[in-house]
VEXLUMSE-750528 format. One record per residue (C-alpha): x negated, y negated, z; chain. Coordinates in pm, whole numbers, always signed. Layout:
MIMAR       X       Y       Z  cadena
MIMAR       X       Y       Z       A
...
This chain:
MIMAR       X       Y       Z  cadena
MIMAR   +8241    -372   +6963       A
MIMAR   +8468     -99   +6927       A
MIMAR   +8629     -43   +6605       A
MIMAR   +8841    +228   +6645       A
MIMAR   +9198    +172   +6511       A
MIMAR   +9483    +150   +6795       A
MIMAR   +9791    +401   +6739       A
MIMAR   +9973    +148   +6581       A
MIMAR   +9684    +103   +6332       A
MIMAR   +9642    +467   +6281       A
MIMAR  +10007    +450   +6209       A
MIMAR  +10046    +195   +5987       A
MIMAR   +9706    +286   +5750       A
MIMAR   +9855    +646   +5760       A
MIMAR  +10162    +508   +5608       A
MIMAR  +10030    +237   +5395       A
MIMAR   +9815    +584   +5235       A
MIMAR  +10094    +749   +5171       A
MIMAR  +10321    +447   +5009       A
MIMAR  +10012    +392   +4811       A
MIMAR   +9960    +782   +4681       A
MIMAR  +10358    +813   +4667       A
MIMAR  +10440    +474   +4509       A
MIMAR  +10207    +257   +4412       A
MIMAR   +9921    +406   +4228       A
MIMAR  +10220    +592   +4025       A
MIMAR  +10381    +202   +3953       A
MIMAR  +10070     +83   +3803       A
MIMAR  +10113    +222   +3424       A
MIMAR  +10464    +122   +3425       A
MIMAR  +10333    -233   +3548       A
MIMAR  +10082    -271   +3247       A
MIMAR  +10332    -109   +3016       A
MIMAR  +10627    -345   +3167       A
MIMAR  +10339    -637   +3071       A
MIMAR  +10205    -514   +2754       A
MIMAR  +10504    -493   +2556       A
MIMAR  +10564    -880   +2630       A
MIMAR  +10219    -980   +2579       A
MIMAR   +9975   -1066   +2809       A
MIMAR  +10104   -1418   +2852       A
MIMAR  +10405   -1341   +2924       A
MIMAR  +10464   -1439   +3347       A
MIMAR  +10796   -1296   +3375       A
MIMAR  +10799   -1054   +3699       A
MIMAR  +10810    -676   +3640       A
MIMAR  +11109    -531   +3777       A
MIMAR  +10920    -242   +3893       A
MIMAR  +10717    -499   +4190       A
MIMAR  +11094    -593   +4313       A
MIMAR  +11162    -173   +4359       A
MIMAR  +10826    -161   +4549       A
MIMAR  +10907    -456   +4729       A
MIMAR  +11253    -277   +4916       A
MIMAR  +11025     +84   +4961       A
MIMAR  +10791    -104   +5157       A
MIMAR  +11042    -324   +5381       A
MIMAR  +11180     +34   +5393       A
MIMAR  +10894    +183   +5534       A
MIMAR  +10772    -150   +5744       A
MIMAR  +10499    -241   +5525       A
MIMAR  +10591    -581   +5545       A
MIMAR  +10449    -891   +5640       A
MIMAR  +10152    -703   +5831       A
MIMAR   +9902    -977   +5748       A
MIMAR   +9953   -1180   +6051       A
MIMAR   +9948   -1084   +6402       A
MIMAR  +10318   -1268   +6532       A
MIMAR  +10496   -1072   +6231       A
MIMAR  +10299    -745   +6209       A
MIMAR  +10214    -673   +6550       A
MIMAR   +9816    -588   +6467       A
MIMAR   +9498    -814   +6545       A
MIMAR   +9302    -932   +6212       A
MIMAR   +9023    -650   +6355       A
MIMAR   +9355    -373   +6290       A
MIMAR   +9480    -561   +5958       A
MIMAR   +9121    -496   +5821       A
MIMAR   +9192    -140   +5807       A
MIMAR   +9505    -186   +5602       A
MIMAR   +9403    -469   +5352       A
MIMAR   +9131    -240   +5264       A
MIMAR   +9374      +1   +5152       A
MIMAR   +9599    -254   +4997       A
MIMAR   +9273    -318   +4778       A
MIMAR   +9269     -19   +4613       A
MIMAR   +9497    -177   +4374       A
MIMAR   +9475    -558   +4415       A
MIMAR   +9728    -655   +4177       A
MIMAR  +10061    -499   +4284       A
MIMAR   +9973    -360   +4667       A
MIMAR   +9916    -696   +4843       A
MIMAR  +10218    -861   +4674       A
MIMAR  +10477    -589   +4739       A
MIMAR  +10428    -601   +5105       A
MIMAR  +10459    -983   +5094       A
MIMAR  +10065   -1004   +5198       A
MIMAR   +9909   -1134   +4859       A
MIMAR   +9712   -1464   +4803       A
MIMAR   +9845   -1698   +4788       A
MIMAR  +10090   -1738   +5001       A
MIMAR   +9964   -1553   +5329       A
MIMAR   +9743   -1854   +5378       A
MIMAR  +10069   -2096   +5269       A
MIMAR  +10304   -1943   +5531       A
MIMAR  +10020   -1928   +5785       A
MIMAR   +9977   -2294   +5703       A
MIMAR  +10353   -2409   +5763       A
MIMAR  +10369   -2146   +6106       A
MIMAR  +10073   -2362   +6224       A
MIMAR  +10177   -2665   +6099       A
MIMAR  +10528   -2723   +5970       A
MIMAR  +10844   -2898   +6087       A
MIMAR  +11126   -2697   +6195       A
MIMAR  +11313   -2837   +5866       A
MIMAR  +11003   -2751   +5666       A
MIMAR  +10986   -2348   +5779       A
MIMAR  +11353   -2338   +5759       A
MIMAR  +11371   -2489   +5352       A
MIMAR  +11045   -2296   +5272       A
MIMAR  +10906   -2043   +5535       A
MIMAR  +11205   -1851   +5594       A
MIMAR  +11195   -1740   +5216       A
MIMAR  +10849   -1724   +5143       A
MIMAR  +10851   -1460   +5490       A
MIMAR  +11161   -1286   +5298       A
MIMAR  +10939   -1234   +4953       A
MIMAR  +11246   -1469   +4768       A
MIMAR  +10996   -1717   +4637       A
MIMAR  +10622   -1783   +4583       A
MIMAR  +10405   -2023   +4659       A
MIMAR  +10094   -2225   +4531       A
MIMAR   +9778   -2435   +4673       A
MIMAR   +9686   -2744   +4454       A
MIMAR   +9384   -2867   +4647       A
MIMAR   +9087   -2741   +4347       A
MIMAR   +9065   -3071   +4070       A
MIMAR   +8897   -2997   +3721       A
MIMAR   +8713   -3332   +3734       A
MIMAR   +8524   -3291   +4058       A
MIMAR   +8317   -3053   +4259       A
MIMAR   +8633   -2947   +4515       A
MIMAR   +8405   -2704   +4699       A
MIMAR   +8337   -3044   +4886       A
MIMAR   +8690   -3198   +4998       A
MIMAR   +8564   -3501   +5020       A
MIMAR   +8546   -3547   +4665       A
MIMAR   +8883   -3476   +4569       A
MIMAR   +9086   -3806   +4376       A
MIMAR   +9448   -3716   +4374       A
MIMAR   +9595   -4005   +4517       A
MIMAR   +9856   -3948   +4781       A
MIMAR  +10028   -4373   +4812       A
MIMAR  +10278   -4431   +5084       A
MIMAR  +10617   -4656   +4940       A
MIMAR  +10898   -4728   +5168       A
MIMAR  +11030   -4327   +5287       A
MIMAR  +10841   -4226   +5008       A
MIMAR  +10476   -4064   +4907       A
MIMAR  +10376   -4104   +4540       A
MIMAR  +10124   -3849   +4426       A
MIMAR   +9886   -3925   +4108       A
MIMAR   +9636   -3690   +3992       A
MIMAR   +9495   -3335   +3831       A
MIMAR   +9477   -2991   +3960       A
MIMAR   +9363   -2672   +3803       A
MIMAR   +9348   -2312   +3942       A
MIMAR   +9684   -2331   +4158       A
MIMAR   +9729   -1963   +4140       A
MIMAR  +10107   -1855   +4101       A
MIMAR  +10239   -2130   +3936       A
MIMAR  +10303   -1928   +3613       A
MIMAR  +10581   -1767   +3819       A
MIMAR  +10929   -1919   +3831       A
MIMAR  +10973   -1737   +4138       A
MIMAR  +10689   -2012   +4251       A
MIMAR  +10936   -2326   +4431       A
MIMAR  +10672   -2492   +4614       A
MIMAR  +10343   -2629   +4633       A
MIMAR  +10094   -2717   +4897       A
MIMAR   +9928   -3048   +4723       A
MIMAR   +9599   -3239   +4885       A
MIMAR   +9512   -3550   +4776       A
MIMAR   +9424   -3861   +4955       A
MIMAR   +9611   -4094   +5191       A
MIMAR   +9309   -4320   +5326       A
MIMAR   +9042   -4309   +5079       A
MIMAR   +8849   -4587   +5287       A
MIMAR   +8894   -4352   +5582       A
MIMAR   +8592   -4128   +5757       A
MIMAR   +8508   -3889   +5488       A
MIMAR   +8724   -3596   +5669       A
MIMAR   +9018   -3838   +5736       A
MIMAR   +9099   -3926   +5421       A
MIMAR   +9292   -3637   +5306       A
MIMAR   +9683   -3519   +5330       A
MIMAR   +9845   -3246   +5264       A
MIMAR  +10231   -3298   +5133       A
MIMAR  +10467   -3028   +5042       A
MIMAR  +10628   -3063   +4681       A
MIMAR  +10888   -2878   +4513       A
MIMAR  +10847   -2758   +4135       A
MIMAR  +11151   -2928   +4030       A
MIMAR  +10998   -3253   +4130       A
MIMAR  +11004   -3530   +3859       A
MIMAR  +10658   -3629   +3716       A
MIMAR  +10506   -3244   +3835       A
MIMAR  +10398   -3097   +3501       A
MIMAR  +10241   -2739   +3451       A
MIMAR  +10016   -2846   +3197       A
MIMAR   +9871   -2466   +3063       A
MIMAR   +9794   -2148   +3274       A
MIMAR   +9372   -2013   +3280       A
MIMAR   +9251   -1681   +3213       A
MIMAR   +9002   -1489   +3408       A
MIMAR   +8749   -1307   +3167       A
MIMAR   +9042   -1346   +2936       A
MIMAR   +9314   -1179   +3137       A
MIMAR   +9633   -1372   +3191       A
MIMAR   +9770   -1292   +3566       A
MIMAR  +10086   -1210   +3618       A
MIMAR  +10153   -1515   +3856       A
MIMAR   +9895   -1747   +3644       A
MIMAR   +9624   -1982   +3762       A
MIMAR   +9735   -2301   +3601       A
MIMAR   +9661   -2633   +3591       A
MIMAR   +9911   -2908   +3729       A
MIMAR   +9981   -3292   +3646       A
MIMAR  +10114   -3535   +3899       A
MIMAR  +10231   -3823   +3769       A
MIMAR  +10431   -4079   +3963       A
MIMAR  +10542   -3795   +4183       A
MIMAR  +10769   -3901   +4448       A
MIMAR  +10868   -3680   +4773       A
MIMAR  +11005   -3776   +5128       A
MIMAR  +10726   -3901   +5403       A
MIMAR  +10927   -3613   +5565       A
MIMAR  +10728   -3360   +5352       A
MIMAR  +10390   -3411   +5482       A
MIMAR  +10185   -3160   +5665       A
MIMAR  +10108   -3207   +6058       A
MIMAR  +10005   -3627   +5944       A
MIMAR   +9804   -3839   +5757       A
MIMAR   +9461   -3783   +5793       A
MIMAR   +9444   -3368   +5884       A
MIMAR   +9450   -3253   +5532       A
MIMAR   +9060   -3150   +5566       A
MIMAR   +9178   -3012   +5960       A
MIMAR   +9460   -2806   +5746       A
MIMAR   +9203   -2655   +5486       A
MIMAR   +8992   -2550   +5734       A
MIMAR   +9313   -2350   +5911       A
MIMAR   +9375   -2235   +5637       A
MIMAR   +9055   -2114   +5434       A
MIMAR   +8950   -1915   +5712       A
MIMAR   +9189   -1617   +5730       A
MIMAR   +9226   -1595   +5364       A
MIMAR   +8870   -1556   +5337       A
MIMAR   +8806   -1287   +5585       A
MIMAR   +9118   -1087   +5339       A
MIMAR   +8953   -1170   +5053       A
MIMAR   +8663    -929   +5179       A
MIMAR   +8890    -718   +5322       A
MIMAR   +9033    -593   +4997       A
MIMAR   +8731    -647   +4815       A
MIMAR   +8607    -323   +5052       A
MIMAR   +8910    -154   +4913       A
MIMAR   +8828    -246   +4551       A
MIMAR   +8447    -119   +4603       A
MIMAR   +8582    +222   +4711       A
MIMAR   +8818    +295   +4419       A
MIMAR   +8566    +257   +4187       A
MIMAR   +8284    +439   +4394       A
MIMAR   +8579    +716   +4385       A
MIMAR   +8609    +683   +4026       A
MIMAR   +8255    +722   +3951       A
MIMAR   +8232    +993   +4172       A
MIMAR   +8466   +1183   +4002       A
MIMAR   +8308   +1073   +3647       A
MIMAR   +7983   +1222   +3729       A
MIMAR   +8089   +1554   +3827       A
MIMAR   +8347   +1617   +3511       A
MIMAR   +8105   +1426   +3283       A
MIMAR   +7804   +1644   +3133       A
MIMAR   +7504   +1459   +2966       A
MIMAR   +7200   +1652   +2839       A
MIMAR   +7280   +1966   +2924       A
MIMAR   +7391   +1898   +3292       A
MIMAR   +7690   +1733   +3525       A
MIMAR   +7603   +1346   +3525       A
MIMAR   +7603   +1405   +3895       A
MIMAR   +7274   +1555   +3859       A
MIMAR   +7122   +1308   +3687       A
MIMAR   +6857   +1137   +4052       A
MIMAR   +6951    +768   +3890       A
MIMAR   +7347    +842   +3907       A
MIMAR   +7294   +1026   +4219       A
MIMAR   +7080    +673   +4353       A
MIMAR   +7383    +453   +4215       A
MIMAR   +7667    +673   +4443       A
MIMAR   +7418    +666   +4706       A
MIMAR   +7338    +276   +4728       A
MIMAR   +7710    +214   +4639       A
MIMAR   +7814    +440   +4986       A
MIMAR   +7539    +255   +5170       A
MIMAR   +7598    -105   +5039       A
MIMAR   +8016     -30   +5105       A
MIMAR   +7970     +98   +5538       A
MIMAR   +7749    -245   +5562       A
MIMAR   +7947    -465   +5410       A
MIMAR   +8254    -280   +5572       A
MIMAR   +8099    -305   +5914       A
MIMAR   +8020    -704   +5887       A
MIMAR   +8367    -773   +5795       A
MIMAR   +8523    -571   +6102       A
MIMAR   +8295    -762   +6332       A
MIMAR   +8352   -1071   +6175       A
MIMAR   +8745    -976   +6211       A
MIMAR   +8683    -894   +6603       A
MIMAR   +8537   -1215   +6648       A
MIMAR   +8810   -1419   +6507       A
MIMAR   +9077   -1236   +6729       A
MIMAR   +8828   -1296   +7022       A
MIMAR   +8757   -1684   +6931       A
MIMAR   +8971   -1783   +6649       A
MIMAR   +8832   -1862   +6306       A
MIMAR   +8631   -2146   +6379       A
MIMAR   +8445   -1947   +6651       A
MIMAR   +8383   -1687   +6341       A
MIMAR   +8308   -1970   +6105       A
MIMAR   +7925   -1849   +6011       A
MIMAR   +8021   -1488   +6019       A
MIMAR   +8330   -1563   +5761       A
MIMAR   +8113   -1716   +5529       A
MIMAR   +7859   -1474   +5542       A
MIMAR   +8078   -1220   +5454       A
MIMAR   +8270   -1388   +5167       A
MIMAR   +7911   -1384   +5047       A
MIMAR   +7856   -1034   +5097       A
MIMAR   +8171    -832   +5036       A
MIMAR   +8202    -934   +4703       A
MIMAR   +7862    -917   +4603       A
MIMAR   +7870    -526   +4713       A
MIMAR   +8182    -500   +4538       A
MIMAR   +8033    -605   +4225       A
MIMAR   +7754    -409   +4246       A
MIMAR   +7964    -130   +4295       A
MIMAR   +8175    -142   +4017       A
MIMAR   +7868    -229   +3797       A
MIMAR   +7755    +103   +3859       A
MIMAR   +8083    +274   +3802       A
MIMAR   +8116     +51   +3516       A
MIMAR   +7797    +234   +3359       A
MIMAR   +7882    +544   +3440       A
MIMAR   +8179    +511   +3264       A
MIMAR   +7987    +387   +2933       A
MIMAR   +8238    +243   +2671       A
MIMAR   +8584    +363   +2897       A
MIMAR   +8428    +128   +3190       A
MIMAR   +8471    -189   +2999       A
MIMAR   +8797    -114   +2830       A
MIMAR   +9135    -115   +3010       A
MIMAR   +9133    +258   +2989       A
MIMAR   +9021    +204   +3362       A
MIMAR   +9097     -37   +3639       A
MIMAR   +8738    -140   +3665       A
MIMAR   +8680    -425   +3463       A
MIMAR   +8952    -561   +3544       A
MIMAR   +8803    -525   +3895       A
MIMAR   +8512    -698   +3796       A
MIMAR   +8671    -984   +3692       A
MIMAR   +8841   -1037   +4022       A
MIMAR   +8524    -938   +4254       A
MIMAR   +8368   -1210   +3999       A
MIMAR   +8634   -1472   +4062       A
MIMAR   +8627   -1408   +4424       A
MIMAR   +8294   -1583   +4447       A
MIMAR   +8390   -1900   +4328       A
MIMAR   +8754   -1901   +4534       A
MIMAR   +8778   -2033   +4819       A
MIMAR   +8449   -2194   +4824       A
MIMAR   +8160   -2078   +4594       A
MIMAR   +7866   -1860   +4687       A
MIMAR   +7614   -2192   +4725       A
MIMAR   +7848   -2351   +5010       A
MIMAR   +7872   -2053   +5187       A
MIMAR   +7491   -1972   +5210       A
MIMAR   +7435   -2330   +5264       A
MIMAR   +7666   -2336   +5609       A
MIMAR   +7468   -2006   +5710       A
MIMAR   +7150   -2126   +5616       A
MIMAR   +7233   -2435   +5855       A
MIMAR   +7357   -2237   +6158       A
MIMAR   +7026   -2020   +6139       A
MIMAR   +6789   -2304   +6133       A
MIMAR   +6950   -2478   +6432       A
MIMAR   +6950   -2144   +6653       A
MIMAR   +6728   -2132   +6906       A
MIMAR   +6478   -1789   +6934       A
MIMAR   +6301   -1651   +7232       A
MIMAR   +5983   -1586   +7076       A
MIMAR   +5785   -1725   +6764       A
MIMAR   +5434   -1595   +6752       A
């Protein structure tokens, strides 16, 4: 394996560093003072995200998150998601590579009609709109798709959708026009046959947004709400690939947005080993720096130790997927959902308590951090599913020696 960045890598992380250092990092205050003065749940979008939006296009930042539109393997966009996480909440959405709608216009590339990339791609690649996923159900375990009751009913040209979803992230944003709903087509079908995926616009009759969930008591921006469908009617022309690959579709889907998940959860882990860093040498406890205190130097080393492994795993794990596509990576990508934000927690625990009092205020980005790195290992399948699929690919692999 041989990570070394390419020239176009080396290019674009050099200039993602300096749009972060000349733009970003200095948008952030005017972002949570944009936000605070409206209250926290207020979802209207900060002007200063549209300014950022133009610098990066400007600076062809844009789109880098898949390989047909940014030019760089997933082993290359590694590099610069990391980066990106260094502030999670305005980097990735500026230069149209935030969650959730990388893995919804990856999903329509692979599997759209012409009509459907034209109506919804086209503007979701342009940053005009914003997406959502509605596939997680608040009265069923939805880390198993199987389980999962919204009912998707054929009638006539029609598909009527019934049911409950919760944790559809962006849908507090008006800017959001479209969701990407699973429910089931066949529920007498094999168990991975059963589901469809249908695209359905937010003007649609019968689609209410019902209330929008904090994390840890934050409101996001672009919400995580929960939706009601009720007697929801859209064309048979709005399905995804066909009845039946809904399960096929998650699986497409899941796996990249996993893999930059971890990516900027790496990023995340290094701003705040940064900030404790620079905590312990300007802070001075008991008649000496903090930094030479052996327990804070033992929490900066682990943290720089924990960060290069977990780092390391996710680049091979990336080189694997551009060698045999995700599902050839499919142990490796949950192992590392697993462990990148598990190191990222424990990293900004530490900085956390360095930090005393300031680290769980909002004086600092890190609890705010921890409540995302927290989050992360429930999304897009929780911890226990994860482990379990490793767990099974280790017991079935066969070993040359067992004395």
């Amino acid at each position: 394996m041989d990570f070394a960045l390419s020239a176009r890598a080396e290019d674009v992380c050099g200039r993602m560093w300096d749009f972060m250092r000349e733009q970003v990092f200095p948008a952030e205050p005017v972002y949570d003072a944009w936000r605070a003065e409206r209250g926290h749940d207020n979802h209207e979008h900060p002007p200063v995200l549209e300014d950022l939006k133009k610098e990066a296009r400007a600076r062809g930042l844009w789109n880098l998150f898949h390989h047909e539109l940014g030019g760089m393997t997933n082993l290359e966009y590694a590099s610069v998601a990391e980066i990106m996480g260094w502030s999670p909440t305005i980097a990735p959405e500026v230069t149209n590579c935030g969650a959730p709608d990388t893995g919804n216009m990856e999903t329509l590339m692979l599997f759209g009609t012409p009509e459907q990339k034209q109506r919804w791609l086209d503007p979701l690649l342009e940053g005009e709109i914003r997406s959502g996923f509605a596939m997680t159900e608040p009265d069923v375990a939805s880390s198993d798709a199987r389980n999962i009751q919204t009912s998707i009913v054929r009638d006539g040209d029609e598909y009527v959708i019934n049911g409950r979803k919760w944790w559809t992230s962006g849908a507090a944003d008006e800017r959001c026009q479209i969701f990407i709903v699973m429910g089931k087509t066949d529920p007498d079908g094999a168990p991975h046959r059963q589901q469809s995926m249908v695209l359905v616009p937010r003007d649609t009759p019968g689609l209410e947004i019902v209330r929008h969930l904090p994390v840890f008591g934050y409101q996001d921006q672009h919400g995580h709400s929960e939706l009601r469908f009720t007697d929801v009617r859209v064309p048979v022309s709005n399905i995804l690939s066909g009845e039946g690959d809904g399960f096929m579709i998650a699986q497409a889907r899941l796996g990249p947005g996993r893999i930059h998940h971890c990516m900027r959860a790496i990023g995340m882990a290094e701003r705040a080993l940064a900030l404790m860093v620079d905590r312990t040498q300007k802070r001075v406890a008991f008649g000496r720096p903090l930094a030479d205190q052996g327990t804070v130097r033992e929490a900066i080393a682990l943290s720089r130790i924990e960060i290069d492994q977990a780092r390391l795993y996710v680049l091979k794990t990336a080189d694997l997927i551009d060698k045999y596509g995700a599902k050839g990576a499919r142990t490796e990508i949950s192992a590392i959902k697993v462990a990148a934000p598990k190191v990222a927690l424990d990293v900004i625990d530490r900085a956390i308590q360095v930090h005393g009092g300031a680290g769980v205020s909002n004086d600092t980005v890190l609890a705010r951090f921890y409540a995302s790195g927290r989050t992360l290992r429930i999304v897009d399948g929780p911890d226990a599913v994860h482990i379990r699929g490793v767990a099974k690919e280790e017991l079935a692999r066969e070993r040359p020696y067992v004395g």
